[in-house]
C-alpha positions in Angstrom: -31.1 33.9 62.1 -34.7 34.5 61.6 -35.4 31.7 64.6 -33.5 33.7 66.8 -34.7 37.7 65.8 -38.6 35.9 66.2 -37.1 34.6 69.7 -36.0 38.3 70.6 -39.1 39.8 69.4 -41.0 37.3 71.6 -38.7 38.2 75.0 -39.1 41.6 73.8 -42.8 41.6 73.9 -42.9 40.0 77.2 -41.1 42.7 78.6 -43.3 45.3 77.4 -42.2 46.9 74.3 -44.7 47.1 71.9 -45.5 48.4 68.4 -43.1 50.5 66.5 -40.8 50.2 69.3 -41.2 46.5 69.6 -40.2 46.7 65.7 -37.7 48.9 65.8 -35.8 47.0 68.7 -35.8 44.1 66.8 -34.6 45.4 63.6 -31.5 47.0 65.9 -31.1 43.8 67.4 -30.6 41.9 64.2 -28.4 44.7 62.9 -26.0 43.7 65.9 -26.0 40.0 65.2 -25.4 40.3 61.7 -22.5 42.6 62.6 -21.0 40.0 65.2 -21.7 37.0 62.5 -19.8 39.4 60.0 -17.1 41.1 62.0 -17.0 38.8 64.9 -15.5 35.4 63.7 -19.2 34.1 62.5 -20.5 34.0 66.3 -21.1 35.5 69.3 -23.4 36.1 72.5 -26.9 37.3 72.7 -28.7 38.3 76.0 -31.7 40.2 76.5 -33.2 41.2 79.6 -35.4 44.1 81.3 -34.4 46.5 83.6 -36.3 49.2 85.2 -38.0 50.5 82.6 -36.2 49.7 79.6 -35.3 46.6 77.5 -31.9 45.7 77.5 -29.8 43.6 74.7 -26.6 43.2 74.7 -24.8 41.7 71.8 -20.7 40.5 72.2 -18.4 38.5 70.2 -14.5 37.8 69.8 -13.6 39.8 66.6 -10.9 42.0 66.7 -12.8 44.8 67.7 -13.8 48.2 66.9 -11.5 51.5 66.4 -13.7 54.1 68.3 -16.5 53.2 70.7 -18.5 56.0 70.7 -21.9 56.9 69.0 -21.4 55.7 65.3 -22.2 58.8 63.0 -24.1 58.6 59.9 -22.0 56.7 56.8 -21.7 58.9 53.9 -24.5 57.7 50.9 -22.0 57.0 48.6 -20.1 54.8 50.8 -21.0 51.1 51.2 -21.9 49.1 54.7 -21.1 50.4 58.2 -24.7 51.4 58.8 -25.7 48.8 61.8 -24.5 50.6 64.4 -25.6 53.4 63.1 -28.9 52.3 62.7 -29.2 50.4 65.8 -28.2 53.9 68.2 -31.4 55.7 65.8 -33.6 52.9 66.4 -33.3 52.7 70.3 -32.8 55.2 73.2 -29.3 53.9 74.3 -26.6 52.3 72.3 -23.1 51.8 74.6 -20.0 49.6 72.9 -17.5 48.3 74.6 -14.3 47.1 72.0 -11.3 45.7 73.0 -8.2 42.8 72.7 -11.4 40.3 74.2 -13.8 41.3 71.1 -16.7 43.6 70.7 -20.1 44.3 73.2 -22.5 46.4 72.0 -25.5 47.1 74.4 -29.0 48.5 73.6 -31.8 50.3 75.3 -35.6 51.1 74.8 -37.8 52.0 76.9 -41.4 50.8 77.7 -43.9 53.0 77.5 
């Protein structure tokens, strides 16, 4: 996985994030693809792509998908996991899933400044 988060950082930079937001992007990205290796059968889609001006990943895989699809809320700290999500709608400025009978899509937006 490490090929592919220096691969998204890379596309990333290109399309104009930079800095903490470059870093921060990334980190949400890889929280998504550990969550469709984890949750999603152990693979799933990755595309990445600008858009205005924002930088857009979206992440999908087969699993059997997620309860709710709105904005994941903070885990209690006493519970374990089920942070990603989470963590990926604080990192960026758009976080939109998508969960159904097909699997899970989970699409992310920053910015460029």
């Amino acid at each position: 996985m490490t090929a592919l988060r220096h691969a998204v950082a890379s596309a990333a930079a290109r399309a104009g994030l930079t800095g903490e937001r470059l870093n921060d992007f990334v980190v949400a990205v890889n929280e998504l693809l550990t969550n469709a290796v984890r949750h999603g059968g152990g693979t799933g889609h990755v595309a990445l792509w600008r858009c205005g001006a924002s930088v857009m990943c979206e992440v999908s895989d087969r699993g059997a998908g997620l309860d709710g699809t709105s904005r994941p809320q903070r885990p209690a700290p006493d519970v374990p996991g089920g942070r990603g999500l989470w963590l990926a709608g604080e990192l960026t400025d758009e976080l939109e899933i998508k969960s159904g009978e097909q699997g899970t899509a989970v699409r992310i937006a920053s910015r460029v400044f």
